[in-house]
N, C-alpha and C positions, 0 to 999 in steps of 0.2 A: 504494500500500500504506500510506501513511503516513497516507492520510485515513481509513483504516479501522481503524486501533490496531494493526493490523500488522507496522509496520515493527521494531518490538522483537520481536516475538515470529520472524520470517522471521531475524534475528539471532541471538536462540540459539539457534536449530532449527541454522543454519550453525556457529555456535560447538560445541553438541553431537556435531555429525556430524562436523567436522573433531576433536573432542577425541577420538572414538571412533576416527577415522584413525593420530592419533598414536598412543594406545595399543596399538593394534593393532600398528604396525610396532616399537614399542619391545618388545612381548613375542616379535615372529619374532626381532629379532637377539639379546634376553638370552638365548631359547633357542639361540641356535646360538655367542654368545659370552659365556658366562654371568657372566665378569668385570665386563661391562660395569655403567655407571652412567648415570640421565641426569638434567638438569636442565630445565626450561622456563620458558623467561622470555617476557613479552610484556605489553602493556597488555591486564589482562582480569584479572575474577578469579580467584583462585585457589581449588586445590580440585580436587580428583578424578581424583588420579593415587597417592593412597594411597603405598604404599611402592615405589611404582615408578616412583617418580621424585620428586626436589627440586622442587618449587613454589615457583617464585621469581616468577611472575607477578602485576600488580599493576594495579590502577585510579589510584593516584596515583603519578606519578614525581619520582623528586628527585637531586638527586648523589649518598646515599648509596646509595640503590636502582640507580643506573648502576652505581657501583662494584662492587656487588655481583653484576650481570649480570657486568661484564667477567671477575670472577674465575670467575665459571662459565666462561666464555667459555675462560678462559685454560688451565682445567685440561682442555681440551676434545680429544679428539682430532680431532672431528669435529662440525660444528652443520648443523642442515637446518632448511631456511629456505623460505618462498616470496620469490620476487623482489616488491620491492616495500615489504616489511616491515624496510627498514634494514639490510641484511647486513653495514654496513661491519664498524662495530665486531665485529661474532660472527667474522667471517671473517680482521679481522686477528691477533684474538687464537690462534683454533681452527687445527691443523694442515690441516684440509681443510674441505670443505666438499658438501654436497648440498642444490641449489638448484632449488624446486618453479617451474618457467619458465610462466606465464601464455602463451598460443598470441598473441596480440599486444603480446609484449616480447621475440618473437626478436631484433630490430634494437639491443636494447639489455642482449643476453646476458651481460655482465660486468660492468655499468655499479652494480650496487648493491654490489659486491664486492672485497674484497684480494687480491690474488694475490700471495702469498708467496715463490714460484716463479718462475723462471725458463729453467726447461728442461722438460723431460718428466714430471716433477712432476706441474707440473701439470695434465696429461692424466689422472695417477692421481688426486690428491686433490680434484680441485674437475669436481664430477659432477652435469651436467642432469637433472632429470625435466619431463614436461609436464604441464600444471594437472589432468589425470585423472592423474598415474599413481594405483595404487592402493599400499594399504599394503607390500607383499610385495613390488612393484619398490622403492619406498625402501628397506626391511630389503636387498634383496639386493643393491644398492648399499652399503649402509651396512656388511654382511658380510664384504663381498667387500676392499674398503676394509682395512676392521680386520684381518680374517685375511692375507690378501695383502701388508701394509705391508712388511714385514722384505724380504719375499722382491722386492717389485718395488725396492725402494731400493739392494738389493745389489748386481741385476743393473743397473739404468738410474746408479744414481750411485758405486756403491763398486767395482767388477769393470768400471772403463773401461780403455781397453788406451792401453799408453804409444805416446807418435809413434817410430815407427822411424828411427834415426838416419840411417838412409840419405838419406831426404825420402822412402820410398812410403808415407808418410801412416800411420792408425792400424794397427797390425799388433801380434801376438803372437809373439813369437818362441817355433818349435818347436825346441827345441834336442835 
């Protein structure tokens, strides 16, 4: 492709189609959680997400342009990613995560990633898709995530049951 002028252009035909991806799953979850905000950073120009979203994305990088990712990052509930693309920093800063998994980097399913967690966390917050899902599997990951948070933390870490003094292990006492 590249002997034929092609290779730029097979480039933002992909850059296009994945831009129409994001967009797309960003207006399923603003409709179902209309609080929401997003940001997108990446080496690429910027441009074409209008007011729906911060365009922090950029062709040249530097320390203050990182810094300025991280703080997207930070104020992040949640960042989706493909594997591949650097997730440390996004995922140390962001409470969870949703990670686009390339079909030959199962063997290396965590590896570009923070895990924050250490219990059942992180089964809720840090959530695989495969290099097809489409937009509307991300949104309903991404949904489910945001609406769901209060209620799965309450049960899985705040409503844990004390050891029974006796030693028969976790129990609730019915009095």
């Amino acid at each position: 492709m590249g002997r034929l002028g092609m290779k730029g252009l097979s480039k933002s035909l992909f850059v296009s189609a994945q831009d129409r991806m994001i967009r797309r799953s960003m207006r399923a979850i603003k409709a179902a959680v209309p609080q929401c905000t997003f940001s997108v950073v990446g080496l690429a120009t910027n441009g074409g997400y209008g007011s729906l979203a911060d365009d922090l994305r950029t062709t040249r990088m530097d320390e203050a342009m990182e810094r300025t990712w991280c703080q997207a990052y930070a104020k992040s509930q949640l960042v989706v990613g493909v594997h591949g693309s650097n997730m440390l920093l996004p995922t140390a800063f962001a409470a969870g995560c949703i990670e686009i998994l390339p079909h030959d980097r199962h063997g290396n399913i965590v590896q570009d990633i923070s895990v924050r967690w250490a219990d059942r966390m992180q089964l809720f917050l840090y959530r695989f898709v495969g290099e097809f899902a489409r937009p509307g599997e991300v949104a309903r990951h991404a949904i489910g995530m945001l609406r769901n948070f209060d209620l799965y933390y309450r049960n899985k870490v705040t409503n844990t049951f004390e050891s029974d003094p006796n030693g028969l292990g976790p129990l609730k006492r019915h009095e």
